[in-house]
C-alpha positions in Angstrom: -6.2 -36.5 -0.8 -8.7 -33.9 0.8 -12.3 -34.3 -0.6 -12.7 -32.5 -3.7 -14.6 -28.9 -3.8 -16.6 -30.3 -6.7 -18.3 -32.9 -4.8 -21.9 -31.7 -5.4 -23.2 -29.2 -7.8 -23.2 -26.3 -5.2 -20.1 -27.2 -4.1 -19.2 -27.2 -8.5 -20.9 -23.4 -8.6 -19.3 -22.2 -5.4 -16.0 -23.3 -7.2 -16.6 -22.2 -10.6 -17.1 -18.6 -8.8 -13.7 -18.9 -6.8 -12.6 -19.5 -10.0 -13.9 -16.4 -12.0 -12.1 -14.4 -8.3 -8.7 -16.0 -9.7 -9.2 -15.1 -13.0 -10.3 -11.5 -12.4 -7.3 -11.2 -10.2 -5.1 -12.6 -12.7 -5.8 -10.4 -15.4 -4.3 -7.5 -14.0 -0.7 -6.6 -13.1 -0.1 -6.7 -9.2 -3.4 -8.8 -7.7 -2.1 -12.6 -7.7 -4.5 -15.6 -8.5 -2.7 -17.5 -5.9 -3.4 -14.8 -3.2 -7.4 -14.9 -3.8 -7.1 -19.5 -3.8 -5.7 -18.6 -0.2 -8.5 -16.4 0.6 -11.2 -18.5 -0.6 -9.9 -21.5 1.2 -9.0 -23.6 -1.8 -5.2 -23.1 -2.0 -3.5 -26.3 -0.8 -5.8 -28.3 -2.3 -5.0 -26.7 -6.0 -1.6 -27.0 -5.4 -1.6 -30.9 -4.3 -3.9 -31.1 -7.1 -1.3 -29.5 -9.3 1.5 -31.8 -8.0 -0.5 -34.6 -9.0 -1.2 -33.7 -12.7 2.4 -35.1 -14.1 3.8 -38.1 -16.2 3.9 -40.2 -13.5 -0.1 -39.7 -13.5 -0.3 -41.3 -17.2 0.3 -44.6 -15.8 -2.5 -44.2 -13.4 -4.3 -43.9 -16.8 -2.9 -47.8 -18.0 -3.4 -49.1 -14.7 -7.2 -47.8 -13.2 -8.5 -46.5 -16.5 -9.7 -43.2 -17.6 -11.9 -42.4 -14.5 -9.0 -43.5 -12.1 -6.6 -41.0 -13.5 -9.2 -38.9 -13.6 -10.1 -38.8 -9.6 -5.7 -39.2 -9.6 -5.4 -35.8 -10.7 -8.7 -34.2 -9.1 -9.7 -33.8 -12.4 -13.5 -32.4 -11.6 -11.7 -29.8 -8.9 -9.3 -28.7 -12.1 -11.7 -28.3 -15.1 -14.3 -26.3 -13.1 -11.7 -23.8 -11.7 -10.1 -23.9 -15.3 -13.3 -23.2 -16.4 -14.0 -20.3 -13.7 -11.0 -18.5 -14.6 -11.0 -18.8 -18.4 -14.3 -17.4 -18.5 -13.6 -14.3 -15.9 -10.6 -13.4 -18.7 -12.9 -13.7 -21.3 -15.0 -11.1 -19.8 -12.4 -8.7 -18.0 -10.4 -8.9 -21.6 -12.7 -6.7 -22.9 -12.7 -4.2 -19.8 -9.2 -4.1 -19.3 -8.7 -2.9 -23.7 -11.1 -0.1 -23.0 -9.7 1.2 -20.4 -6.2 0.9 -21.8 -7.4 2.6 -25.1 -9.4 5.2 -23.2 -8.1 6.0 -19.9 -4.5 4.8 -20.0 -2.8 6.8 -17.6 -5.6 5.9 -14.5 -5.1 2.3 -15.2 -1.6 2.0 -15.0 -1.5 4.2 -12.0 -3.9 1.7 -10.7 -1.7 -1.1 -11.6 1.1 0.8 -9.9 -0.8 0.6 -6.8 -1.6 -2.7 -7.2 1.8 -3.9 -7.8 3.1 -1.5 -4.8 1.0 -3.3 -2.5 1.9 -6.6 -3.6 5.3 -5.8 -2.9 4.8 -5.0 0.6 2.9 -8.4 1.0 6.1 -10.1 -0.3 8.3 -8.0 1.5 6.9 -9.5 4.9 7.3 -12.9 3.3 11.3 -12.7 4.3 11.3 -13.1 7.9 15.0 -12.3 8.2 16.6 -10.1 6.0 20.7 -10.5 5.6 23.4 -9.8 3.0 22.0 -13.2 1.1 18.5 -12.1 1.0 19.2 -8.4 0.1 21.2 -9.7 -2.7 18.7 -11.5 -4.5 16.3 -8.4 -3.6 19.0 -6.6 -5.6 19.2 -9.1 -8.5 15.2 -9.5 -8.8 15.8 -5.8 -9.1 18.4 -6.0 -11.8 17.1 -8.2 -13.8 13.3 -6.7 -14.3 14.8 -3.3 -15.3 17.3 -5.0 -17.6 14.3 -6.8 -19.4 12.1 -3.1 -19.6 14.7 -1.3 -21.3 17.2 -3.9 -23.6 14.5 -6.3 -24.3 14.7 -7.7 -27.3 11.5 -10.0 -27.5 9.2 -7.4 -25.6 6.4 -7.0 -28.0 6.7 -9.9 -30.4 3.7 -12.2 -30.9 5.7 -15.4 -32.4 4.1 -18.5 -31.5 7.2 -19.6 -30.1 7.7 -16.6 -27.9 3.7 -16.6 -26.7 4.3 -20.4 -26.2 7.2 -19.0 -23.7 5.4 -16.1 -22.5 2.6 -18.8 -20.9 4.9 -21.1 -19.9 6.2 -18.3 -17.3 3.0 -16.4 -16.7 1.2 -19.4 -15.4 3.6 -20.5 -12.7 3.7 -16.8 -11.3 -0.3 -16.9 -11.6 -0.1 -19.8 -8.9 2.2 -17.9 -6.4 0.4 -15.8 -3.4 1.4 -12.4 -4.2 3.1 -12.3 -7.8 0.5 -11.9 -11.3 0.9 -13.8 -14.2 -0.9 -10.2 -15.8 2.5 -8.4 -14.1 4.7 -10.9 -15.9 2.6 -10.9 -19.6 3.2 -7.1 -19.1 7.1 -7.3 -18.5 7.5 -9.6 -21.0 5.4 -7.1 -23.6 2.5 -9.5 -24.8 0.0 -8.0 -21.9 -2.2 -6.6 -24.2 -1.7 -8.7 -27.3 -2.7 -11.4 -24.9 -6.0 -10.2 -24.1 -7.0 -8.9 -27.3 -6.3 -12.5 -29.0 -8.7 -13.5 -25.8 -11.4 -10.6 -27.0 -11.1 -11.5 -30.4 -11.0 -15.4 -29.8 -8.0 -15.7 -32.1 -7.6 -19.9 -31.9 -4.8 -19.6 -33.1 -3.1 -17.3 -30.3 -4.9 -18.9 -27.8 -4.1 -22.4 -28.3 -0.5 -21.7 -28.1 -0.9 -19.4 -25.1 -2.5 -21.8 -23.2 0.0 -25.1 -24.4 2.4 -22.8 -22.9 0.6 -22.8 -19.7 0.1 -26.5 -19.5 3.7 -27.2 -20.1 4.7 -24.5 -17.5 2.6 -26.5 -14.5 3.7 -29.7 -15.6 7.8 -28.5 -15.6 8.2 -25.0 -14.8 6.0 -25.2 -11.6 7.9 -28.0 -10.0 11.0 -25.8 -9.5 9.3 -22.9 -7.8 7.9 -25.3 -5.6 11.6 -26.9 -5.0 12.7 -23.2 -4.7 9.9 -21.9 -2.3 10.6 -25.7 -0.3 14.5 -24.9 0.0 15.1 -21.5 -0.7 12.3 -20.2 0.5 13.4 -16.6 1.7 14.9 -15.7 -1.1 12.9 -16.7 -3.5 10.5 -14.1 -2.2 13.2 -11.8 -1.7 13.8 -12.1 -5.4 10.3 -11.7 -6.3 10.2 -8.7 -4.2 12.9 -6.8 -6.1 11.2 -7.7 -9.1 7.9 -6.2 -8.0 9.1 -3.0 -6.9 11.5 -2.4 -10.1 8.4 -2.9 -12.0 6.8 0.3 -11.5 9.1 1.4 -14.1 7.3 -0.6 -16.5 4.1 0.5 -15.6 4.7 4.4 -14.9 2.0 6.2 -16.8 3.9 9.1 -18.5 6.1 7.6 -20.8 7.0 8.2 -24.1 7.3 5.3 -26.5 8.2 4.5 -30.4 4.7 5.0 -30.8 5.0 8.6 -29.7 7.8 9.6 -32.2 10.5 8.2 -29.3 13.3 6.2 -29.6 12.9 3.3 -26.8 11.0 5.3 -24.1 11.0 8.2 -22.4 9.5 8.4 -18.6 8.6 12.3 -17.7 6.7 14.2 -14.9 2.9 14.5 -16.1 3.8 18.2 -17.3 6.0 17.4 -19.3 4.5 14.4 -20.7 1.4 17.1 -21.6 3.3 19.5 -23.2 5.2 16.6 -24.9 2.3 15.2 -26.3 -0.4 17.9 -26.5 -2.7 15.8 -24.0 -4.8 16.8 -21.1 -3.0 15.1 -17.7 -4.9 15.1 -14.4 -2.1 14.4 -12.2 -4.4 14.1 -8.9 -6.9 11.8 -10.8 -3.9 9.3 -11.5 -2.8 9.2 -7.6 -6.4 9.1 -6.4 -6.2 5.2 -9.0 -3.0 4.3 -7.3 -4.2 4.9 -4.0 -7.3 2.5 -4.6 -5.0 0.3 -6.0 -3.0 0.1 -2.9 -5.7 0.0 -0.7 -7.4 -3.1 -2.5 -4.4 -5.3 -2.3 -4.4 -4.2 1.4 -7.0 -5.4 2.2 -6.9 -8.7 0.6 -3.8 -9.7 1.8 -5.5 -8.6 5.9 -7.8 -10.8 4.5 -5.6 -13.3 3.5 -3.8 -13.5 6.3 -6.9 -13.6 8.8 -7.9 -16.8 6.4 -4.5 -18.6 7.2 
């Protein structure tokens, strides 16, 4: 195993502030944790860190004791990432509600940036594209707008669902160019999410993050089977379900909330005159266009790191 980046207490700080970089990413729609862990040089060894955190680790436990399974899993590497990014969601949880509440419109055209960018990073992922790869594209595709419009669960805050809902957001928050924010947003629980997170419902947030434990110990291992054998088109997928995606994030829609029945996406006239609101079109695209510029210029970054 590579030498933990918790060895010494600056190395411990240095770490605790990759991890608040991972969890600023990860709390909004199209800026990946996993991208800034390759940026800050920490990737591979959270991912062989990851691996080693499973059942199998348990009988390290019986066999060294509770400090060997500790140094087994890298547990010092783990808790003061965990801690990093935890509190970095605390605080951006807050942010991220105000701005939804107040300036709605600007953030998700900022998220549609964000998530447009991402999508060209994954699209140079593919190396080759063919009939196979352009498939999945088209099925990633498929799928993401089948969940926006028919789906059933978007919006419930079940224990059982939220307990799903982490489960999946947490293995995306791993991958280099795909948010675990993007995927709390498809599946409808992005903002109940964070407020439970404001609010420090214990309740919410205990199922939340079970859901997240049992998604790296299970769900995790099969995207890194898939990435290890099917490797193009797993990010071909992933692509498709990025770029459908700006339909769930397009800023001038009408919902139930609005009188509608499912919802309604319209030009930023018509979503004014439909709703008696002020819209400043230009405002909106100059958002997206920082959006797309940010995620840019970390991926340049990215890749110079590599």
């Amino acid at each position: 195993m590579e030498v933990s980046s918790a060895k010494t207490l600056r190395g411990s700080l240095l770490l605790f502030v990759k991890g608040m970089a991972m969890g600023v990413a990860d709390s909004v729609p199209g800026v990946s944790g996993g991208t800034i862990a390759v940026m800050a040089g920490i990737y591979e060894e959270l991912i062989h860190s990851l691996k080693n955190l499973n059942p199998v680790s348990l009988w390290e436990y019986r066999k060294l004791g509770l400090a060997g399974f500790w140094r087994s899993i890298n547990g010092n590497f783990l808790l003061v990432l965990l801690l990093g990014i935890v509190s970095a969601l605390y605080l951006s949880a807050n942010t991220v509600l105000y701005l939804l509440e107040t300036h709605y419109p600007q953030l998700m055209a900022f998220f549609c940036g964000l998530v447009l960018g991402s999508t060209f990073f994954l699209r140079r992922q593919v190396l080759r594209w063919g009939g196979v790869e352009g498939s999945f594209l088209i099925l990633g595709i498929g799928i993401t707008l089948l969940i926006a419009f028919i789906n059933p669960l978007a919006g419930q805050s079940t224990y059982l669902y939220l307990f799903l809902c982490g489960a999946i957001a947490i293995s995306a928050m791993i991958l280099p160019g795909i948010s675990g924010a993007f995927i709390l947003l498809l599946l409808g629980v992005y903002d109940y999410v964070l407020a439970a997170l404001r609010a420090l419902d214990v309740g919410v947030i205990v199922v939340f993050a079970a859901g997240c434990a049992t998604g790296l110990l299970s769900f995790s291992h099969l995207l890194s089977w898939t990435f290890r054998h099917y490797r193009e088109q797993t990010y071909a997928f992933l692509t498709g379900m990025l770029l459908a995606s700006i339909v769930v994030l397009w800023p001038w829609k009408l919902t139930p909330e609005h009188g509608a029945i499912g919802a309604s996406y319209l030009s930023p006239s018509a979503y004014a005159a439909a709703t008696g609101t002020t819209v400043n079109a230009l405002t909106a695209l100059g958002f997206f266009i920082l959006g797309f510029a940010l995620v840019t210029i970390f991926e340049r970054i990215s890749r110079r790191r590599s």
